[in-house]
C-alpha positions in Angstrom: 111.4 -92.5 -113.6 111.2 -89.3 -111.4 113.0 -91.2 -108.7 115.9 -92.6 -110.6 116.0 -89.0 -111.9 116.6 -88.2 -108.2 118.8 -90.5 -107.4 121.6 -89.8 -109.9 121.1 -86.1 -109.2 122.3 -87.3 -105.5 125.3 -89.0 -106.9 126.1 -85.9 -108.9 125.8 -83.9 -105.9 128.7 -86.0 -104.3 130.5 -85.8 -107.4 130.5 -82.2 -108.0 131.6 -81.6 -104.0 134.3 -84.3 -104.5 135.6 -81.9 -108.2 135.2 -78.8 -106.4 137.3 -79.5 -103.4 139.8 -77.3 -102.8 143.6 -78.4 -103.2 145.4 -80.0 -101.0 146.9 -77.1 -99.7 144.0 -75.0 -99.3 143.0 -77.9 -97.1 145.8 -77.2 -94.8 148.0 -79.8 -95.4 150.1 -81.3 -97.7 152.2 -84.6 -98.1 155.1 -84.9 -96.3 156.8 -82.4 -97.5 161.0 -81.7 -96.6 161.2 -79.3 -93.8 163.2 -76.4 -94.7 166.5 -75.0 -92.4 165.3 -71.3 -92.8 162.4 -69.7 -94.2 161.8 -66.1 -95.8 159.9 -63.8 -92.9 158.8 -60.4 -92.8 161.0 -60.6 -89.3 159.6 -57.7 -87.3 159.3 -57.9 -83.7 155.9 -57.2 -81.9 155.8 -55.0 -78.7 155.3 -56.2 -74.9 151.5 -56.8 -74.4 149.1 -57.8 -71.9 145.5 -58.5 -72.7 142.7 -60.1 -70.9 141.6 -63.9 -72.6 138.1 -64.6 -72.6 137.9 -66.3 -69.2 139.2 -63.5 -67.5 142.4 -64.5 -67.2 145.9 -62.2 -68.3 147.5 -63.9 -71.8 150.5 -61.5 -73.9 153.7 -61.4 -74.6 155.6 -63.2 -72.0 153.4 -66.2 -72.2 153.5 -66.5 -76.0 157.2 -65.3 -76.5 158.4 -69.2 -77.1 155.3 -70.4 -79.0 154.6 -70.6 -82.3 151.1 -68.8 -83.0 148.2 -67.3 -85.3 146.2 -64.2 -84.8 143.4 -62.9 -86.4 141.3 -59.9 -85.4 137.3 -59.5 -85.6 134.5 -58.5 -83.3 132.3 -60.8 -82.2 129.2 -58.5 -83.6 130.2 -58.5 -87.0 128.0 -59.1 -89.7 130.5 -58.9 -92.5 133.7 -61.3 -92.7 134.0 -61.9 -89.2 132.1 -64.8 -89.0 133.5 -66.6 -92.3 136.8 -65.7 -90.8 136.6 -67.3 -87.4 135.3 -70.4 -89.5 138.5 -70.5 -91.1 140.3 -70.3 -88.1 138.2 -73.3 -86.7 139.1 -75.3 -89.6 142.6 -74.4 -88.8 142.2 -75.8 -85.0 140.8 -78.8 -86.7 143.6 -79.7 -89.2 146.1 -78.7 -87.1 145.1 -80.1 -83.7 147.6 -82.7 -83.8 150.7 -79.8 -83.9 152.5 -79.6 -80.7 153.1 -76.2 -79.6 150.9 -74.3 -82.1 148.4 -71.4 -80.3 145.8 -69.7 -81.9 144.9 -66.2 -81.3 141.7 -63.9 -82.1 141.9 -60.1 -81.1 138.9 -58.1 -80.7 139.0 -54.6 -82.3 136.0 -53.3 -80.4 136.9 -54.4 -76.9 134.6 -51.8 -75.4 131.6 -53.4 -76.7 133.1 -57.4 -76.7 133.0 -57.6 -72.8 134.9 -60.7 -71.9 132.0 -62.4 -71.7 131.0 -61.6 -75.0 134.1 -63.6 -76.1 133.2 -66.3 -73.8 130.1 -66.3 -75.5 131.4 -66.1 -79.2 134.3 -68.9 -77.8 131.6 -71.3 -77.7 129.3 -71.0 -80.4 133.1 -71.1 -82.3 134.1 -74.5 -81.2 136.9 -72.9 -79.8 139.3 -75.7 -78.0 140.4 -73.1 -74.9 143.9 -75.0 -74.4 144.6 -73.6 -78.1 142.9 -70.7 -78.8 142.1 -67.5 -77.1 140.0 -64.9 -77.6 141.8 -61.3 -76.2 140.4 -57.6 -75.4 142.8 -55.0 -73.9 142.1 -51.1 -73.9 140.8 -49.4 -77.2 144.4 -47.5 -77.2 146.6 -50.7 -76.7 144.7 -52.6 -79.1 144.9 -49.8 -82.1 148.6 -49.4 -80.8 149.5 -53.3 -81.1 147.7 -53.2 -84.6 149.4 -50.2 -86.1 153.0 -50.7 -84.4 153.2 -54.3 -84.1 151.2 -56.2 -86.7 151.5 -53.2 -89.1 147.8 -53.8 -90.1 146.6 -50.1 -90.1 144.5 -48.2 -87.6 141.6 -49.9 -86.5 140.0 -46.8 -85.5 136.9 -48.0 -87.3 135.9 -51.4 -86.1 134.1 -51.9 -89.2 137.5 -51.7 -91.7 139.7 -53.9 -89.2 142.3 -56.3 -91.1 140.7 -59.5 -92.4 144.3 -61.2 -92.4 145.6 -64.1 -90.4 149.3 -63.5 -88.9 151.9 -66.0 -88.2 153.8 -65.1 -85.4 157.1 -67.0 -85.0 158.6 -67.4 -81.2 160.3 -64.5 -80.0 157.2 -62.5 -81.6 159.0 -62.2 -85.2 156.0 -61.7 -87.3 156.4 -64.7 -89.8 153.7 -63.4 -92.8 151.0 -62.4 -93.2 147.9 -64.8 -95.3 144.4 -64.2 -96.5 142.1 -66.4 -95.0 140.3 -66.2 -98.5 143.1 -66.9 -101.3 143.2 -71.0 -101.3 147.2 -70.5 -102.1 148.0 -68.5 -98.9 146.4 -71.0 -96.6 148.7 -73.4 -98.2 151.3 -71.3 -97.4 149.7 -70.9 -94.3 149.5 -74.2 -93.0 153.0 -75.0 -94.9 155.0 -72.1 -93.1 153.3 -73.1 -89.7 154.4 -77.0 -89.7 158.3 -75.7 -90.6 158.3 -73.7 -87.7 157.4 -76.2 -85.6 160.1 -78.1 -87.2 157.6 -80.9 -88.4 156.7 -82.7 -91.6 153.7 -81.5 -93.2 150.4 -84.2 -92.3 149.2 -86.0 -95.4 146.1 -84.4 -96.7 142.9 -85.9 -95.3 140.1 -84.0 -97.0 139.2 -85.5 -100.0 138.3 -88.7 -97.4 134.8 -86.5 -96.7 133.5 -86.2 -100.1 134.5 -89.1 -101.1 132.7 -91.7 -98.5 129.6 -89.7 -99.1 130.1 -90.0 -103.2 130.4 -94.4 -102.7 127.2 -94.4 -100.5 125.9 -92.1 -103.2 127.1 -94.5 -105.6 125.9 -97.7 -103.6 122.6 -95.9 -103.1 121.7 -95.6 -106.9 122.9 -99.3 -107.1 120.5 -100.3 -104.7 117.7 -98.6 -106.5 118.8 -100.4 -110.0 119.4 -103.7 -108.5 115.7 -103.1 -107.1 114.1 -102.1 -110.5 115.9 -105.1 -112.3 114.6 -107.9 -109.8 111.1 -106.0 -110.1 111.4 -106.6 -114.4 113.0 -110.7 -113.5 116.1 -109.4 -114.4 118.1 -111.8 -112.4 121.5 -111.1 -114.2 121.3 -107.5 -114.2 120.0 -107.5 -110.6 123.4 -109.4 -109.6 125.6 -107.5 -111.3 123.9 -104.2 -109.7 123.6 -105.8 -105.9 127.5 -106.6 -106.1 128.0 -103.4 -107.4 126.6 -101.8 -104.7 128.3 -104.2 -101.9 131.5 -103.4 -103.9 131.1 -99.7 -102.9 130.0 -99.8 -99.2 133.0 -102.1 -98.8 135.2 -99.7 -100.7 133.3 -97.3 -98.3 133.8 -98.7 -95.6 137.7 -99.4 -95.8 138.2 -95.4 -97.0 136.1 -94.4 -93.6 138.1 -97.0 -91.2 141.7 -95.5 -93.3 140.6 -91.8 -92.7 139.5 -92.2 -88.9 142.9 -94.2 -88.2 144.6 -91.5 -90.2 143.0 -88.8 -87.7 144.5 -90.3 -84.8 141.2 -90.1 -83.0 140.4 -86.5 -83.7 136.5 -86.2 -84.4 134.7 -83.3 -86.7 131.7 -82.4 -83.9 128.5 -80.7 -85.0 128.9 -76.8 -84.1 126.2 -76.2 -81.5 124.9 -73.3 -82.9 122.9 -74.7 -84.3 120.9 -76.7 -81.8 117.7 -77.8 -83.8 119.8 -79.0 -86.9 122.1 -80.3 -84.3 119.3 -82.8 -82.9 118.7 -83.7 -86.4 122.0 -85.0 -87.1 122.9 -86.5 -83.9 119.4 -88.8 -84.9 120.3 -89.0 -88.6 123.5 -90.4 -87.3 122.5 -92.2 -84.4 120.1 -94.4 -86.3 122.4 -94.6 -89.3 125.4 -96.1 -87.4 123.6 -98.6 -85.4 122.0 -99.6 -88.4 125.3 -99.8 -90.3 126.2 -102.4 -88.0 123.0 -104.6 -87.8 122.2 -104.9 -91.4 125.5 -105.9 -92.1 125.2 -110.0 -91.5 121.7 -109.2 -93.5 123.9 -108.1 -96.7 126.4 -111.1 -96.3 123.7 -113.7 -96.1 121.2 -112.4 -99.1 124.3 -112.2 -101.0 125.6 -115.4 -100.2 122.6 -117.1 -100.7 121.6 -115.1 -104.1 125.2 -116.4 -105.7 124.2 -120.2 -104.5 120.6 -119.7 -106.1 118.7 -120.5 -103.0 116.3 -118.1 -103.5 114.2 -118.9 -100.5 116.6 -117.3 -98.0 118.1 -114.8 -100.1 114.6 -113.5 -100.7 114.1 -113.3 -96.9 117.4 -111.9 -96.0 117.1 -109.4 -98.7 114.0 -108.7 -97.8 115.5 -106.9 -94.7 119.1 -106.0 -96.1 117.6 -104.0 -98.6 115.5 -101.4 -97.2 118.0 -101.0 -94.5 120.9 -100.8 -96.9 119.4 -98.1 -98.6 118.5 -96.0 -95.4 122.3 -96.4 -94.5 123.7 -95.3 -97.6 121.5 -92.0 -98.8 121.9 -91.2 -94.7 125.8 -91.3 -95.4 125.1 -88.9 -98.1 123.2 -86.7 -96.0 125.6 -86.8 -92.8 127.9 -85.6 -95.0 126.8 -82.3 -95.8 125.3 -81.7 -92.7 128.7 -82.0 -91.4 130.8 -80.1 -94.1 128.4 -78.4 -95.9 125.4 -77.2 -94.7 126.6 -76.2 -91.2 130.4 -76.1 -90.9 132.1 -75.9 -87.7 
């Protein structure tokens, strides 16, 4: 009893992720919707800048003058919303990745102390794609300077109280708005504001696909279990009905994972490496599930075929293997999931 107890508490789990995601705008996308001729803007102009990117190199003004870009400004020391921030602006390189022309900017406020290869550092253990995003220090007086003058986001005198706002900047440096990386509705506007200045549709919203693949192999798993206990009583009927239950939602499964990778264009959610032990865990967990995946498969098809022509014989023995290996694949699914989105985030 305990473990059918357990089970539906997994599938509740799923559910309750699935009913709590947030909107399709606070996911950072929305569906196709009309791109407009001109847009409402705060319209100031930053200053002339020059700071020094993470790798050493010179990135300002003149380079980013015909781009399209976000900033957002943090030290890498921070123990407050620094980090939660620059996990918002990772999800932001992920859902937007496929944008042409769209940069992504992170200013340190304590550039005395984040060395440049401090940012390095912090650029790595962020994901951070270094085509797309930089990480920039300049002086402690040009960088108060470009945040009081140009961004208008007070004096960050005190590293500590430093604006916890993302900016979009429009080309030419028009300051575009201003969002907080916190409120659900100004991502949406966000990520809505960003794909008109580019002068592009906004992407259909992929992030319900997550939470729903790992509810169905939630779903098939509890099937599993049922269509287990029933054969284990000589319930042959309710044993059929569960077993095609479950095949029913891996296949659903399975054609909602296929939709969303094709959807994705090829653009894969990686592990953060941060976290290198829990990193090793998944890469296994997901290893073993996916080669699995694929071998039980012929497994399912045969004890299913031969279970609806009631010879028993070699359903019992393909089943026998199916089964087990079914199950693995399906509470696994579950579990890649919140590794993934969950547990550790990129």
């Amino acid at each position: 009893m305990r473990h059918r107890y357990l089970l539906f508490a997994l599938l509740g789990l799923c559910c309750a992720q699935l009913a709590a995601q947030d909107s399709p705008a606070a996911a950072g996308d929305t569906q196709a919707a009309p791109i407009q001729a001109a847009l409402p803007r705060l319209g100031f102009v930053l200053p002339a800048f020059s700071f020094q990117r993470e790798d050493g190199s010179e990135l300002g003004s003149a380079a980013l003058n015909n781009e399209v870009w976000i900033a957002d400004f943090i030290y890498t020391y921070c123990s407050g919303p620094c980090p939660a921030m620059t996990s918002a602006m990772g999800r932001l390189q992920e859902k937007m990745r496929a944008l042409p022309g769209l940069r992504l900017v992170t200013f340190t406020v304590d550039p005395e102390r984040d060395t440049k290869e401090a940012l390095a550092n912090y650029a790595q253990r962020s994901g951070a794609d270094p085509a797309r995003w930089a990480f920039l220090r300049g002086t402690p007086e040009t960088t108060a300077s470009l945040m009081r003058t140009g961004f208008k986001l007070g004096d960050p005198g005190d590293p500590v109280n430093h604006s916890t706002r993302f900016v979009l900047v429009d080309r030419g440096l028009v300051v575009h708005g201003v969002y907080d990386y916190e409120d659900p509705a100004g991502m949406e506007r966000l990520a809505r504001d960003t794909h008109m200045l580019l002068g592009v549709e906004a992407a259909m919203d992929l992030s319900f696909f997550p939470p729903l693949n790992a509810t169905l192999n939630g779903l098939a798993a509890i099937l599993l279990f049922v269509g287990w206990r029933r054969i284990r009583r000589k319930d042959i009927a309710g044993h059929k009905r569960a077993m095609l239950a479950a095949f029913t939602c891996s296949a659903v499964f399975l054609a909602c994972y296929l939709t969303y990778h094709a959807l994705k264009a090829g653009v894969v959610t990686s592990f953060p490496e941060a976290h290198p032990t829990a990193r090793i865990v998944y890469l296994t967990i997901l290893g073993t599930h996916t080669v699995l995946a694929v071998a039980v498969l012929p497994f399912i098809i045969n004890a299913i075929r031969h279970g609806l022509k009631d010879n028993r014989p070699k359903h019992v023995r393909a089943a026998r293997i199916a089964l087990p290996v079914w199950f693995y694949v399906s509470v696994t699914g579950v579990i890649i999931y919140f590794m993934l989105y969950q547990w550790f985030p990129a």
